[in-house]
Phi, psi and omega in degrees: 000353197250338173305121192272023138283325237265110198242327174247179185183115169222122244218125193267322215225140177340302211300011174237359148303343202264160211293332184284347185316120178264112173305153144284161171305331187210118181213137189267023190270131193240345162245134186212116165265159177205152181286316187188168199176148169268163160313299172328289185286005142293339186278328193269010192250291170326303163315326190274312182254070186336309208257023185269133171222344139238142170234134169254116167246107188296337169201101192268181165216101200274356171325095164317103178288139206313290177324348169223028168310307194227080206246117160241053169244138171269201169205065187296347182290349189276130195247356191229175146182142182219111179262155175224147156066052191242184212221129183237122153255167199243340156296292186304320160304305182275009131244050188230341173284346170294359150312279204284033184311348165266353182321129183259327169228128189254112168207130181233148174204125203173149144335146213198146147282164172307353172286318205298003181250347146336072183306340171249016134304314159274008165293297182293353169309302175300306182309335184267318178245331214214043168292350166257047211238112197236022172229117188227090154280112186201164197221088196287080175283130199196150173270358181298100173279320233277297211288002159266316165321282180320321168291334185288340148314345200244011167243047193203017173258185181298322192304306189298323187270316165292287204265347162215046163020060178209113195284156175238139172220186202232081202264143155282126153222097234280299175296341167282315194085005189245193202230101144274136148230116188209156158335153190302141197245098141263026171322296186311077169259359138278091201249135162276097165276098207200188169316329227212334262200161186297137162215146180306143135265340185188145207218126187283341182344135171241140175078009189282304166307003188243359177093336169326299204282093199283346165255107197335149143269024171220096169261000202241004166321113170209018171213124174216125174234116189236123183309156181273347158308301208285299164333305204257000171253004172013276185298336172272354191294318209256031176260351185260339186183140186268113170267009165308310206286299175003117183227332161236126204236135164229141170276116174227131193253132168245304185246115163315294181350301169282342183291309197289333184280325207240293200309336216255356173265342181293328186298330154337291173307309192311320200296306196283322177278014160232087188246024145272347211285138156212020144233176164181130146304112191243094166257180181241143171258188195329186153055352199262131203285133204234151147208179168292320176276006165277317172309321187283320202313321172295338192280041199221331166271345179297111156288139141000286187293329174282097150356302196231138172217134183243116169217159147268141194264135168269299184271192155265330189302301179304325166295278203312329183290307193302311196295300206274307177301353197230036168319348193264006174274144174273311176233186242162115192245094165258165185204133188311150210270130171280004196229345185267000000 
């Protein structure tokens, strides 16, 4: 670490963390990843590397040791910092960002009590500890929904919306049970978008249903399962997610009828605007009638760019067709009918 080229460092395993560790005297690393850390040994990272201005922690542990509660040393060289997979008191955040007083940028993510939702507790935090901070990404999880419903107001007044442009939204996730509330999230990059599946409750974003609004709220999405309701509701779908990212797509067919009338030129369109995608999964739900002209009409939507393809099969005749018509795939997942 003393190597005076040495500017990033990113670190899997214990050992720099551990108490025998010999610090160097002098280090030009300026960038640091870590797996995982304590408060202490956050105090004890800072100290060492005069010359640190981002750190990533993949999993923190904000407990305060009695000895280092009311530790009043700052750490100004640091301008970034991103804790992950931590339990946030909203008392322990705010004193434990009062280490870090020059941060430009800020991301948290982790379980949270009901204060951590407090838009105007965390105004004033920023305003106070953290002014020069014009980036705040974070993704708050909790099973309270009404108190995260009822806060999200206080994340609509100007300092958010006006004065540091940074929309807060309010996600369901129905399969989980809990509630985020984060920053437009790109936290998220697997999204079920289906029935079952994450739905807004509330979003500051403005105008995003009206076509206005140029920014996604799901931008980092590259794994998506879209219900064929969601298929035939397109245009508002792709006002929610940027399917340029997309890289794994999945399908679930309910009505032939409507897939013939309607879904299949929207899948069309979705197949040319996620033109990273490069598997995609076509399922049936009960009932829905498989024949030969349905199999070619898919192997007819399948794009160049898509790899991998997982469908289920009724026949053999529906194999030899997928095999012979879609030669640019490298493998073919086929799978028995749950009702055959």
């Amino acid at each position: 670490m003393s190597r005076p080229t040495l500017r990033k460092f990113k670190c899997t395993i214990d050992w720099l963390l551990s108490d025998s560790f010999i610090w160097p005297r002098e280090s030009n690393i300026k960038h640091l990843t870590i797996d995982r850390c304590t408060y202490k040994q956050f105090c004890t990272i800072l100290r060492h590397l005069s010359q640190l201005r981002t750190i990533v922690l993949r999993s923190f542990n904000l407990d305060i040791h009695n000895e280092y509660e009311y530790q009043s040393t700052s750490y100004p060289q640091l301008i970034s910092l991103s804790l992950g997979r931590l339990f946030l008191s909203m008392d322990k955040i705010e004193s434990f960002l009062c280490l870090t007083p020059s941060l430009v940028h800020l991301r948290l993510e982790g379980s949270a009590d009901d204060a951590i939702f407090n838009g105007s507790r965390w105004e004033k935090l920023i305003r106070t500890k953290l002014p020069s901070l014009n980036r705040f990404d974070f993704c708050f999880r909790s099973q309270n929904r009404r108190v995260i419903e009822l806060s999200a107001i206080q994340f609509r007044t100007p300092f958010w919306l006006n004065e540091k442009h940074w929309p807060v939204n309010c996600v369901y996730d129905d399969i989980m049970e809990e509630v985020l509330l984060c920053s437009t999230p790109d936290f998220i990059t697997r999204l079920e978008y289906n029935f079952n599946g994450p739905v807004v409750i509330s979003t500051t974003i403005q105008n995003i249903c009206n076509g206005q609004s140029s920014q996604y709220f799901f931008r980092r999405i590259v794994e998506l399962e879209l219900s064929q309701y969601l298929l035939d509701s397109l245009h508002f779908t792709s006002k929610l997610v940027d399917f340029s990212q997309v890289m794994e797509l999945r399908i679930l067919l309910s009505d032939r009828q409507k897939f013939i009338s309607k879904t299949q030129e929207q899948l069309i369109n979705l197949l040319k605007e996620t033109n990273h995608i490069r598997s995609l999964k076509i399922c049936f739900e009960h009932g829905f009638i498989i024949d030969f002209l349905l199999i070619e009409n898919i192997c007819s939507l399948v794009p160049h760019h898509v790899k991998h393809l997982d469908i289920e099969a009724k026949t053999l005749a529906d194999i030899y067709l997928i095999i012979e018509r879609l030669q640019h795939l490298s493998s073919i997942t086929f799978r028995r009918l749950p009702f055959s």
